[in-house]
N, C-alpha and C positions, 0 to 999 in steps of 0.2 A: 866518295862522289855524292852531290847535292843532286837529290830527286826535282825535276821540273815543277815550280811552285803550284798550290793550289789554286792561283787566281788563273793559272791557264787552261785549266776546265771549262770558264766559262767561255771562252774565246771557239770550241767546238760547238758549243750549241747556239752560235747565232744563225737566224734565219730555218724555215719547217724542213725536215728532212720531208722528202718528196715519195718515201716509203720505208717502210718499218727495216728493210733490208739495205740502204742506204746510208752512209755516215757523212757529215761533214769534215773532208780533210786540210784544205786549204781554203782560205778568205779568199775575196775577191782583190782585197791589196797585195796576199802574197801572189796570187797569177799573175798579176799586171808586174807584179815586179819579176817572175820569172822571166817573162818575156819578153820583158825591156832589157835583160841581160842577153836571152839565148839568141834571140832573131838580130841582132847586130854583131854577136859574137860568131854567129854561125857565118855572117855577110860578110865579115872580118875574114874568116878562115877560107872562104869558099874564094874572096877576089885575090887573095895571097897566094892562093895555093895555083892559082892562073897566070900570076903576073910573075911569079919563078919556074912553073915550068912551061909557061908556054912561051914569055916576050922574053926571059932575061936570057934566053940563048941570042933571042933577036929582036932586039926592041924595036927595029923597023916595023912590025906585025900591023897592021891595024887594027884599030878598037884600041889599043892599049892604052890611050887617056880615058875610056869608058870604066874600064877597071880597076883604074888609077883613083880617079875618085870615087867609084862606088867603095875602094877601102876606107878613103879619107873620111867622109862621109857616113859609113857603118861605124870608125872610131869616133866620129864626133857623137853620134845615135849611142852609141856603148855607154861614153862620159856622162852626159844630158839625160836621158830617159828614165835611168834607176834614180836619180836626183828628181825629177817629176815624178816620178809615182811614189816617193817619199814622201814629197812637200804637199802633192793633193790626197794623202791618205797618210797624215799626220797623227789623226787619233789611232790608226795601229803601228806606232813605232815600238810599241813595248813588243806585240808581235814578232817584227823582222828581228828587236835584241833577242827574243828566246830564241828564235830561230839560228842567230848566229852563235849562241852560246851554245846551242844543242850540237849544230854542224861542227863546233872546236871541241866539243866534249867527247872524250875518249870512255871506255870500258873497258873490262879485260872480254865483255863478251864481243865487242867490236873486233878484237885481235880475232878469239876464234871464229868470228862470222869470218873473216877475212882467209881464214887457213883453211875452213870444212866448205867454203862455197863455191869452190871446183871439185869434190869431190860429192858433193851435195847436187850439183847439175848431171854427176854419170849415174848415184844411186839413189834411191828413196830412203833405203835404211840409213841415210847418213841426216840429220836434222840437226839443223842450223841453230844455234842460241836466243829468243829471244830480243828484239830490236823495240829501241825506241822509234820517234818522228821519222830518224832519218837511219839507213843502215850503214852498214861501215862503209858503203861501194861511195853511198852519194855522199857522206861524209867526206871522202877522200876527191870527190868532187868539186863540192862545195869550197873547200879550202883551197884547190887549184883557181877556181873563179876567182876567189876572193884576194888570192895573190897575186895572179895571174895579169886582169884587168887592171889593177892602177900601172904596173909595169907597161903595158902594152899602149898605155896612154900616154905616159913618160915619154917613154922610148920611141912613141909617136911621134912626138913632138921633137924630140932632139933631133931626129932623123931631118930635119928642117935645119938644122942648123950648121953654120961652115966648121970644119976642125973635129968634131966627133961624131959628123954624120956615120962616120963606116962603122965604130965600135956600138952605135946604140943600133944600128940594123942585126948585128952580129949578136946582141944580149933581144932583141925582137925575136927575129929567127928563132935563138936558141930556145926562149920562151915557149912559142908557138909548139915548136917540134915536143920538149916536154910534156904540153898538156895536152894534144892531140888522143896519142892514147887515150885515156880520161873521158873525152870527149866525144870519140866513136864508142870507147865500153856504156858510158851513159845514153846514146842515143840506141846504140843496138837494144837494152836492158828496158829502155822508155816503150821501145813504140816496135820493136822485132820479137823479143824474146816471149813464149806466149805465156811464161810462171808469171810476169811482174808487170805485161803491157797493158793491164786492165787501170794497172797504179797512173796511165796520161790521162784517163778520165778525171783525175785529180786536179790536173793542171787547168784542164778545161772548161768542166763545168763547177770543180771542186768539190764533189759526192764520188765516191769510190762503195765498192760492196761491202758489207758489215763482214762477211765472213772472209773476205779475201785480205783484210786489214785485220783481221783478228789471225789469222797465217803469218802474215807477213812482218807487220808490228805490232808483236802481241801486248809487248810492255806498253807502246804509245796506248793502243786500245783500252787496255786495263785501268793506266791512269786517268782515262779523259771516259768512254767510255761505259765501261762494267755496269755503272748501277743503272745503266739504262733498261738491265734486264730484269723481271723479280727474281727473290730468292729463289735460291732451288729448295722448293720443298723437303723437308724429311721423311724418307720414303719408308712405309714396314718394309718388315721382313717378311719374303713372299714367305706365305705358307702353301704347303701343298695340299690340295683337296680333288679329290678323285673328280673328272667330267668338268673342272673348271680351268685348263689347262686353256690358256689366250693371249695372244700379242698385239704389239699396238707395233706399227711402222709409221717412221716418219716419212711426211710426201718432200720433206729440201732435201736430204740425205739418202734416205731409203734404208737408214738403219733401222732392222727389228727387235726390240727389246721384249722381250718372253717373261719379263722380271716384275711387270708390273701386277699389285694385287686389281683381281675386278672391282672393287670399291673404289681403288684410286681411279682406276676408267670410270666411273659412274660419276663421283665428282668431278670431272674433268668433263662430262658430256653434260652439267648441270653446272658445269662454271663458278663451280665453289671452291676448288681447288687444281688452275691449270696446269697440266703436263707441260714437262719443260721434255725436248730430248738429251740423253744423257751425251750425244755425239757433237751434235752440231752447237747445245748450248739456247736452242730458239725455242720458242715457248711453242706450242702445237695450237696451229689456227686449223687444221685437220688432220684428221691420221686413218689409218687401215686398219681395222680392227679385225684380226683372223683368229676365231675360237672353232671350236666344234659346233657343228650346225644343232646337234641338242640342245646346246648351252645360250641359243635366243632367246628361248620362251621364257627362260631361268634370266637374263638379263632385261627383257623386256617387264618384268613383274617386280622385279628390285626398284627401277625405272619408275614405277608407278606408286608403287609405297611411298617410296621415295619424294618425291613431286605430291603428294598427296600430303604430306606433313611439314612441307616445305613451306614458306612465303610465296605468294607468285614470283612468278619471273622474272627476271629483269631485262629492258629494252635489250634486243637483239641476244636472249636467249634461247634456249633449244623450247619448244611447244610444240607439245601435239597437234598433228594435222588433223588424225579422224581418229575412229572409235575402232576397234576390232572386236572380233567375238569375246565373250569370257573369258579372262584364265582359269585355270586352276583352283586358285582362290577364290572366284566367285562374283572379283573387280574387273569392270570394264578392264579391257586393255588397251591403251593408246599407239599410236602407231608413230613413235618415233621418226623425226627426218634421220634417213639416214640407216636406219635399222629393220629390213626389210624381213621377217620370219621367214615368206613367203620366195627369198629371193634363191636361187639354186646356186648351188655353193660350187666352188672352183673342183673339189673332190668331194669323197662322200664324206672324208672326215671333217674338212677344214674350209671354210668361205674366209674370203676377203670384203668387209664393206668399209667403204668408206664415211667416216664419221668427222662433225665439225661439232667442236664443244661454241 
């Protein structure tokens, strides 16, 4: 199988993401062309689904030319409107070709997303394979639209005509009732279901959450993605050292890593080296830092050396607010944002403060 080329990198980073936590997932020509499909295909189904059960018992009914041609009318909107937003969003037709090539591209992880994702909805232990753009669901979606609609157009039309009007309602119908299914699983999964309904923010405004697209399609993320993040650093190896026992917690996750050495914390609150979380993946814009309440005065004096030998700062740095009494050493002490000696700790052993590198 041929990986999605590299020129479709750049096609995710047009226009500013609107927050670091934010990803661009679909253009504004693919939305206008979803819903040049979905709102006349759904107009399609909704006046069909009225004009055989509600008039073809009794066509005397009234209203029934009201229905009659809001169908006619939904198929002409069907045929017409993905041809518009073709022809005025011409410069992304390589877009809609990847997009069709990806929708007809199979995997063997497609089969098993397809096997483990009812059993994946009863447990958490059961995890799904990796997905590109599209998963196997809208895959198998997509390929019904795409077969579906010229038939429905066809067979529109013939149904107009003397001598085979009956056989193309009978190949319409049969159509219809096929992709049905399909099309209630795709609308429940859109906009009901609460693991994937965040994914219609997509369609909408076209930004979906960075870590709900990195769940969901990890492989799309990866390729288009990844380097948006820095490297993860290469971390020591903690050593153990008696009274310097401390964590950092992340504030997206709320995972606690116990693993880090205090110099990596130190460079991390002096922005020479950011922490990344080892969970979530996102670089720490602030964290919880819980040591022993001994282990301040011993942080706050490393802090000072440190920053004393250093270059100044750089814009939007960590700087000293005031002055504190002396340490130990005999150097002013600075009073760190964020790192309060003074501040009365959660237990007698362990405080939580909050710290922004």
């Amino acid at each position: 199988m041929l990986p999605l080329r590299p020129v479709s990198v750049s096609w995710w980073r047009t226009g500013e993401h609107r927050s670091p936590d934010e990803i661009l997932r679909f253009r504004r020509s693919e939305r206008l062309l979803h819903w040049a499909i979905a709102v006349p295909f759904l107009a399609c189904f909704a006046s069909a689904a009225i004009l055989v059960l509600v008039y073809n018992p009794d066509p005397s009914r009234p209203m029934r030319g009201l229905f009659a041609w809001t169908h006619r009318i939904s198929g002409i909107c069907l045929a017409l409107l993905p041809l518009l937003v073709a022809l005025t969003h011409w410069r992304d037709v390589a877009i809609h070709r990847e997009n069709i090539r990806a929708g007809w591209l199979w995997r063997k992880d497609d089969l098993k997303w397809l096997l483990l994702s009812g059993p994946a909805a009863l447990s958490r232990r059961v995890k799904l394979p990796e997905q590109g753009k599209f998963n196997a669901g809208e895959k198998l979606n997509f390929m019904m639209v795409m077969g579906a609609c010229p038939v429905f157009i066809v067979t529109g039309v013939l149904i107009w005509l003397p001598g085979i009007a009956f056989f193309s309602w009978i190949l319409h119908v049969s159509i219809a009732a096929m992709a049905m299914p399909l099309m209630l699983g795709h609308i429940f999964m859109a906009s009901i279901n609460p693991a994937t309904r965040a994914g219609l923010r997509g369609m909408i405004s076209g930004y979906v959450d960075r870590r709900w697209a990195m769940h969901h399609y990890g492989r799309w993320y990866r390729e288009n993605f990844d380097e948006d993040l820095p490297p993860v650093p290469e971390r020591e190896e903690p050593v153990p050292q008696p009274g310097r026992a401390a964590a950092i917690r992340c504030p997206r996750c709320d995972h606690e890593d116990a693993t880090v050495p205090l110099s990596r914390m130190i460079e991390s609150i002096l922005q020479t080296a950011p922490l990344i979380c080892a969970r979530c993946r996102v670089p720490f814009d602030a964290f919880s830092l819980v040591a022993g309440a001994e282990d301040l005065g011993s942080i706050l004096e490393k802090l000072d050396r440190l920053a004393s030998r250093s270059a100044p700062p750089r814009p939007g740095s960590l700087e000293p607010s005031s002055v504190l009494p002396e340490s130990s050493s005999g150097q002013p002490r600075r009073d760190w944002s964020g790192l309060d000696p003074h501040s009365s700790p959660r237990s007698p052993e362990r405080s939580s403060i909050p710290v922004s590198p």
